[in-house]
C-alpha angles and dihedrals in degrees: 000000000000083000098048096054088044089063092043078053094046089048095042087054095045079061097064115124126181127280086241091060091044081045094061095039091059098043094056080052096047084054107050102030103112125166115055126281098300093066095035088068080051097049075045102058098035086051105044097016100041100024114024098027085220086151145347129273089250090050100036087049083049087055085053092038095064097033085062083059094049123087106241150037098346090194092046090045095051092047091049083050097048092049082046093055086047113042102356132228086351093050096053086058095047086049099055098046092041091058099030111040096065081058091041093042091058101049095041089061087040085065097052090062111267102132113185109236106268096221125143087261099058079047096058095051090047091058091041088057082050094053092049085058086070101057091046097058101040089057087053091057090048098058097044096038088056090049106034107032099044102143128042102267102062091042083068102043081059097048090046087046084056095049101043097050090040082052090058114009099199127123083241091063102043085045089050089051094048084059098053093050094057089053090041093053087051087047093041122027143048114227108216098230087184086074117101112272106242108211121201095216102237112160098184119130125232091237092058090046089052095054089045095058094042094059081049104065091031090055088041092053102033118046082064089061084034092065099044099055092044105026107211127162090220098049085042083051097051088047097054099049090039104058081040089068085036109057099028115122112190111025141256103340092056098059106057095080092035079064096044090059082051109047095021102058091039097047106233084123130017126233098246090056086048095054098052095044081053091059085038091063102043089068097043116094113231132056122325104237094071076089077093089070097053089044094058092052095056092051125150108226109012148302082087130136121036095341084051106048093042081048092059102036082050092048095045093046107049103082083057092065097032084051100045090035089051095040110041107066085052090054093042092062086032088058097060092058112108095235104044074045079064099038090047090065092056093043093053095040071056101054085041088062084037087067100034083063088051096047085063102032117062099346095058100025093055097043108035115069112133137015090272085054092052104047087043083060104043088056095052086056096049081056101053102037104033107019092041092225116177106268087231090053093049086046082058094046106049092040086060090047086061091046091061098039088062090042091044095082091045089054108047089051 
């Protein structure tokens, strides 16, 4: 057995490319991943499942599995994991700013007052980026749900997972289901542990994740106690931002309000700022929480501008690497024992209805509101699905759909 692994290690490690490459790769990403966290794991399996054969669906569904655990950004966590499996330390950090500086990048220059023109138009293409969402995601489900829901048992675990979290939509409650997957798959199912272990690739050593977890709780728990024996408005600033990405169950969206309670009160950024930046996120391809950048540049007293907005995205950002860099060697080797095998059915029946809710609530619920909505929807997905059509050309195409469904009345006057 010792053996074996060794060669799924040999082989992992044969299939190492350069940070550079896994920089490019995510920066495409970073520029074409519209649609929240939800349909970037979708823009993620479709990239490095269906296309670069980096890992396998059930691997790949283990990597989300424990993201979702995780506090955080779960899409920006799972990217940070897969440029770790690939080039190491080094890859992690080409993975994130690949992903994360086109975002940044925007709202930082948001900040800085470039506002886009809010015509009918600009409108148009914002809700077409929302309905291709929809397609994204639903072709995530598809696919996972094909792989990791094949009998009827876990079907219904899925379908169970969607309506418990849609019945009460909180990060308690999607951490709580991921849970009862896992002891539902021990009660339940049978892993078939003659199946190939899939590795994720991670070399990284326990002393190092160790470490990595134990910076994690001391800067949690100390720059707190830091600030209030030598008050400072940067380190202030850092702590903030930084028990904001720590604490954090549920993603982006669940943050932006978290960092309102923290800059507005306070009155680093007015509400009025805050609320436009929030419009401003929500159109940006990339992970949420680069907000924190925009935040940063729009600053009352300084750091503000460019140092500002890269202070805050750092500090924001940093309990997402201490904590993937710390976990997942440990996951990695959880993962090869018999029973987590069995429980790791159930969790990932359970991810799979995770998504499924999404796909409804906000992803649906906030795109689809009328027929031309709908078929717009329905033939992102077909090419996605069925022509096998790049995601970011698809993300072109149906932006410029809902372009032309908001021009059409205007026109035809």
């Amino acid at each position: 057995m010792a053996d074996e692994l060794q060669g799924h290690s040999d082989s992992v490690e044969a299939e190492r490319i350069s940070a550079i490459k896994v920089f490019l790769i995510f920066l495409r990403l970073g520029c074409t991943s519209f649609g929240g966290p939800v349909a970037h794991l979708g823009y993620f399996r479709d990239e490095f499942v269906g296309r670069r054969k980096w890992l396998k669906d059930r691997a790949y569904a283990d990597l989300v599995a424990l993201c979702q655990f995780l506090p955080g950004p779960a899409s920006s966590q799972v990217g940070i994991g897969l440029g770790l499996s690939k080039a190491g330390l080094p890859g992690a950090l080409a993975a994130w700013l690949g992903f994360t500086m086109p975002s940044a990048l925007i709202l930082i220059a948001f900040g800085y007052g470039v506002v886009a023109y809010e015509g009918t138009a600009h409108q148009g293409i914002l809700h077409g980026l929302k309905v291709v969402a929809v397609a994204v995601v639903a072709q995530a489900v598809w696919g996972m749900a094909k792989n990791m829901c094949p009998d009827a048992k876990r079907a219904t675990m899925a379908v169970l997972a969607a309506a418990a979290v849609l019945a009460a939509p909180t990060p308690l409650v999607q951490v709580g289901v991921i849970i009862v997957g896992g002891l539902a798959g021990l009660a339940l199912l049978k892993a078939d542990t003659s199946a190939e272990y899939e590795p994720l690739g991670i070399n990284v050593s326990r002393p190092l994740a160790i470490t990595s977890l134990a910076l994690f709780f001391t800067a949690l728990i100390g720059l707190p106690i830091l600030v209030s024996i030598y008050p400072s408005h940067i380190l202030a600033l850092v702590e903030s931002f930084y028990s904001s990405g720590s604490l954090v169950f549920g993603g982006g969206h669940v943050v932006l309000p978290l960092l309102q309670a923290e800059v507005v009160p306070t009155g680093w950024v007015s509400n009025d700022a805050f609320l436009a930046g929030y419009g401003a996120a929500q159109a940006v391809p990339g992970p949420l929480f680069t907000f924190a950048a925009y935040l940063g540049s729009v600053l009352e007293p300084v750091p503000n501008g460019l140092l500002g907005g890269l202070l805050c995205l750092v500090a924001i950002f940093v309990p997402s690497f201490l904590l993937v860099i710390g976990a997942l060697p440990f996951w990695d080797s959880l993962r090869r024992v018999k029973a987590m095998q069995t429980a790791l059915l159930g969790i990932n029946a359970a991810v799979a209805g995770l998504l499924l809710a999404a796909l409804y609530n906000p992803v649906w619920t906030n795109a689809i509101i009328g027929p031309a909505d709908f078929a717009l929807a329905i033939g992102s997905f077909t090419l996605l699905v069925f022509w096998k059509v790049p995601a970011w050309l698809v993300v072109i195409l149906t932006a410029l759909g809902g372009w032309l469904i908001a021009a059409l009345p205007s026109i035809l006057m």
